[in-house]
C-alpha positions in Angstrom: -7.4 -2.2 22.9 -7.5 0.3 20.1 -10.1 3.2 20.7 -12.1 3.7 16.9 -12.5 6.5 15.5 -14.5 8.1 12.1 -10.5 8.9 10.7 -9.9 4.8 10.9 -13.0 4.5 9.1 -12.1 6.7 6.9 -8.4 5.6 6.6 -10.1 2.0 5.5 -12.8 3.0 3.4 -10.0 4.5 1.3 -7.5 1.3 1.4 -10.5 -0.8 0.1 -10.8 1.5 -2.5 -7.3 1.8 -3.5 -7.1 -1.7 -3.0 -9.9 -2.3 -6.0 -7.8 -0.4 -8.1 -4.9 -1.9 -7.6 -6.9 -5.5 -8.6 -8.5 -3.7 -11.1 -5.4 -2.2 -12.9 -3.9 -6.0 -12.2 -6.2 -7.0 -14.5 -5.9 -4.8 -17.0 -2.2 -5.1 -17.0 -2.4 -8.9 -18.7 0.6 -10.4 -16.5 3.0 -7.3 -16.5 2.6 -6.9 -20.5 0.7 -3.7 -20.9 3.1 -0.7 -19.0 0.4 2.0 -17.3 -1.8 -0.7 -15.8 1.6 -2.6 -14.4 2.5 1.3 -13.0 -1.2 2.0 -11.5 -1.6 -1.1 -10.0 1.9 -0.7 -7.6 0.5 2.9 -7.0 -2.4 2.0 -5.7 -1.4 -0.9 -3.6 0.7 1.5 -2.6 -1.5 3.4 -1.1 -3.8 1.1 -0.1 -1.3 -0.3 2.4 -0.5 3.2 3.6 -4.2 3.7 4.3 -4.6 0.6 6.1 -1.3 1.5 8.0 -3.3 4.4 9.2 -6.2 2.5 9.7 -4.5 0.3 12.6 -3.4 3.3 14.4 -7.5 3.3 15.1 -8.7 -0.1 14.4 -7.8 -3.5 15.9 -6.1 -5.2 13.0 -8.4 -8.7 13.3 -11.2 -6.4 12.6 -9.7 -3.9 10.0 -7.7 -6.7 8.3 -11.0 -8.6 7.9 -13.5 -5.7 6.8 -10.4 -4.7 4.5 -10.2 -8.1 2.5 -13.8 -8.9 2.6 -15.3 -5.9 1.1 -12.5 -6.1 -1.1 -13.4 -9.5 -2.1 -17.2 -8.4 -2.8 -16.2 -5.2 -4.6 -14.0 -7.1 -7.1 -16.3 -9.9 -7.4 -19.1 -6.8 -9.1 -16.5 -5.3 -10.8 -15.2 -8.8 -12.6 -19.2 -9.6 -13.3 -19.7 -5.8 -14.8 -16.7 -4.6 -16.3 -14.8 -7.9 -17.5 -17.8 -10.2 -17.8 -17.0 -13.1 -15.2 -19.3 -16.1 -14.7 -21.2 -15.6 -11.4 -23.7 -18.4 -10.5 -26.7 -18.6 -7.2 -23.8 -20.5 -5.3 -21.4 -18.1 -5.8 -23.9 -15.4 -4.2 -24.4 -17.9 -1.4 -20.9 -17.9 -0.4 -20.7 -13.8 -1.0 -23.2 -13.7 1.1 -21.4 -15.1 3.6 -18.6 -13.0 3.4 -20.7 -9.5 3.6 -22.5 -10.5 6.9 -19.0 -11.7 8.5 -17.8 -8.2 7.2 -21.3 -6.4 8.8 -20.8 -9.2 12.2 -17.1 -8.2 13.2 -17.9 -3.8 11.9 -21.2 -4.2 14.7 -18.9 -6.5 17.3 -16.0 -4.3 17.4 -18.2 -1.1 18.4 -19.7 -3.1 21.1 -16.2 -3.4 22.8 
């Protein structure tokens, strides 16, 4: 069992960032046609892997894996409503919903172990 620490926190709060990004710039690189966005987005999931790498070393990787692609999931979800004007419906929120309380479930679970 992995002991946590603040740095594994840290280590993933910055591959979830990296990791929206590296969506983002996915994006905005219209299937590999538009060069810098194509670039950015293997730099950043670059990095975003190498964060989450470091993550592990503090983090169980269930738990870091899960937190990692959820909030990810919910971050990119606001960024496609707000900067590129997706569709986003009540059912849709449901289902988010969903996702941010398994995220906030398994972050409260794994600091009870």
């Amino acid at each position: 069992m992995k002991v946590e620490s603040g740095l594994g926190w840290l280590f993933l709060s910055l591959a979830i960032l990296f990791e929206l990004s590296g969506t983002t710039s996915m994006k905005l690189s219209a299937g590999f046609t538009k060069l810098w966005p194509s670039v950015l987005m293997f730099v950043f999931y670059g990095c975003s892997f190498t964060l989450l790498n470091f993550a592990l070393l503090h983090i169980e990787v269930g738990v870091a894996y899960a937190i990692w692609s959820g909030v990810g999931i919910v971050f990119i979800t606001l960024v496609g409503v707000v900067v590129f004007k997706e569709s986003f419906n009540m059912t849709q929120l449901l289902w988010m919903s969903l996702v941010v309380i398994g995220v906030i479930g398994l972050k409260v679970s794994s600091k009870a172990h």
